[in-house]
N, C-alpha and C positions, 0 to 999 in steps of 0.2 A: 669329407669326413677325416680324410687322415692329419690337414692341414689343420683341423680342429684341436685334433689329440693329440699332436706333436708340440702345439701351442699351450694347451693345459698341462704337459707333463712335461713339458721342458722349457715353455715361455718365460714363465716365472722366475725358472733362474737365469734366464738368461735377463729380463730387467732387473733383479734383484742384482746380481754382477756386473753388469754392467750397468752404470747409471746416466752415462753420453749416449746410449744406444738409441737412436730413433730413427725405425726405418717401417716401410709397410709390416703389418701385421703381419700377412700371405703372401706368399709369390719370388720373396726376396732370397731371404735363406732359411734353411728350414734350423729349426733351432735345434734339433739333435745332434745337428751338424756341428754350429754354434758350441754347443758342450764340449761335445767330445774332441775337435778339430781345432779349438781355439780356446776356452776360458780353462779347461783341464791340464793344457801345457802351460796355459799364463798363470793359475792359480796352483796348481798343484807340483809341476816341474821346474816353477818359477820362470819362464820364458815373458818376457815384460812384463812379469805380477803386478805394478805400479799403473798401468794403463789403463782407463776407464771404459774402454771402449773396445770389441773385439780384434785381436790379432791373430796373421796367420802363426802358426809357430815357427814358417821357415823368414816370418821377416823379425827386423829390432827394432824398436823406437827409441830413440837414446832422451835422454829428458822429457820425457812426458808432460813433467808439469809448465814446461815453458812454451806446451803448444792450448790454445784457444783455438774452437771449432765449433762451426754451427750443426748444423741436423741432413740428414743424409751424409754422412761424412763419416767416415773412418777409418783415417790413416793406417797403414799397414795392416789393411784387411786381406791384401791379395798375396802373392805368393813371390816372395822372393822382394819382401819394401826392403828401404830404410828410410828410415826419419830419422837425422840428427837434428836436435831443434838447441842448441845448445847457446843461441843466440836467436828462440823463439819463433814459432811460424804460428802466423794466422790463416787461419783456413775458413772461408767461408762454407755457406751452405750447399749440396747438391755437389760434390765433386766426387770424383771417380780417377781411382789410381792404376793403370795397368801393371799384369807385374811384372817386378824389375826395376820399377822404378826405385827413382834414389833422390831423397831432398835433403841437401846438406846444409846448414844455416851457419857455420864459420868453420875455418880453413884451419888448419897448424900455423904457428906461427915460422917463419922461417928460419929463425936463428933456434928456435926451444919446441923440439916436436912434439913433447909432452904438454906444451900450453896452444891455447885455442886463441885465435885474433877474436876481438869485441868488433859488432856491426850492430848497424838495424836489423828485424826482425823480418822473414820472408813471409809475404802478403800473398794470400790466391785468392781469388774472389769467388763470388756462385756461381754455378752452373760450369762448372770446367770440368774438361777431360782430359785426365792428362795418359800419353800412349805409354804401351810397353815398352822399359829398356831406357827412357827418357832419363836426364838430370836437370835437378835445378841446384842451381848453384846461391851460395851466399847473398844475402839482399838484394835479390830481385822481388820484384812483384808482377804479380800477372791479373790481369782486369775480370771483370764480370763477362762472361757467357764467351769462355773460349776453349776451342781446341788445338793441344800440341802434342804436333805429330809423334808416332812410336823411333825411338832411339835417337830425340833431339835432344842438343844440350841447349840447355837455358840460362844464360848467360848474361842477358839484361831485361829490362823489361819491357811486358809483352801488354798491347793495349788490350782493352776491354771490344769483344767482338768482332773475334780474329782466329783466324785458324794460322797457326806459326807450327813449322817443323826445320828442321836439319842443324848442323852442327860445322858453325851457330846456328840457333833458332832465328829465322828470321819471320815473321808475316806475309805469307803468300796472298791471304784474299781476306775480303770481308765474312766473316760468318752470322748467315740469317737469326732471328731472333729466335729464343730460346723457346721452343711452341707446348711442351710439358703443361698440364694443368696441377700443379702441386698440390690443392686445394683440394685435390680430391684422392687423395691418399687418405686411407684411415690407416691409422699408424698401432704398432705394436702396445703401446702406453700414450699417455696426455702429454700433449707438445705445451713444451714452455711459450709463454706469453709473445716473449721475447724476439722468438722464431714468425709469430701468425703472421706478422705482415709481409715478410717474406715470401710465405705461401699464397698469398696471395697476388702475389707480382711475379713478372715473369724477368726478372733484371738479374 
């Protein structure tokens, strides 16, 4: 009952505010939570006001619009992010950020520390886990259905179904297939089109 009324009296604004937000209905986070712990410092203290998605208030997302993300996904939700996307991160579906974590998409430049070097854009694929205290460093990409270890730095990149930690991040083992049934999430609001097949596959 409570998960009911938490949802009728606080759901709404929380899809209303945010409009990237797509996660189970129930179970996930309770939306009072949402409110008051996250869109009240991003929309009313200004604490990353420009993000579409919920933040905690102890993390930043620096360039918001240069980051594209699929569903189950949102970046600096945990405690203590940062996201510098300032040369763009792609984020696929289904990832999970511990906190602390830190994704940095270009460096200072060395001569002009007020200017930023130009790169490619940092790539994560679905189904990753990335641990607590972790970095990822400027244009790497990391593949579908992995996990990197808590306090690794990531430094190049990391294949698709792999569990990698340390610093350097290296690939210790293969990791089994992603076994989640995602298809069977009924979700807070209607999942874009875009996203079904996804949910449907375990890749």
């Amino acid at each position: 009952m409570f998960k009911k009324l938490d949802f009728l009296f606080f759901g709404w604004i929380v899809n209303f505010f945010y409009p990237e937000y797509y996660r189970p209905k129930y179970g996930y986070q309770r939306y009072y939570i949402l409110v008051f712990h996250y869109l009240i410092p991003q929309k009313l203290f200004r604490l990353n006001p420009k993000v579409k998605w919920p933040v905690h208030y102890t993390s930043k997302v620096l360039a918001p619009n240069n980051i594209t993300k699929g569903i189950l996904c949102d970046p600096g939700d945990n405690l203590n992010n940062y996201i510098q996307a300032n040369n763009g991160i792609i984020f696929g579906s289904n990832i999970e950020l511990g906190p602390g974590v830190n994704i940095i998409s270009s460096n200072h430049k060395n001569d002009n520390l007020r200017e930023h070097t130009k790169g490619k854009p940092i790539t994560i694929g679905n189904n990753v886990w990335i641990g607590g205290n972790s970095t990822i460093l400027p244009e790497v990409s990391i593949g579908n259905n992995v996990v990197i270890g808590a306090n690794s730095l990531v430094n190049k990149d990391i294949p698709s179904n792999s569990v990698a930690v340390g610093n350097p991040c290296v690939v210790i083992k293969q990791k089994e297939n992603y076994a989640e049934d995602l298809s069977k999430i009924i979700f807070n609001k209607k999942v874009p089109a875009k996203f079904l097949e996804f949910l449907q596959s375990r890749v």
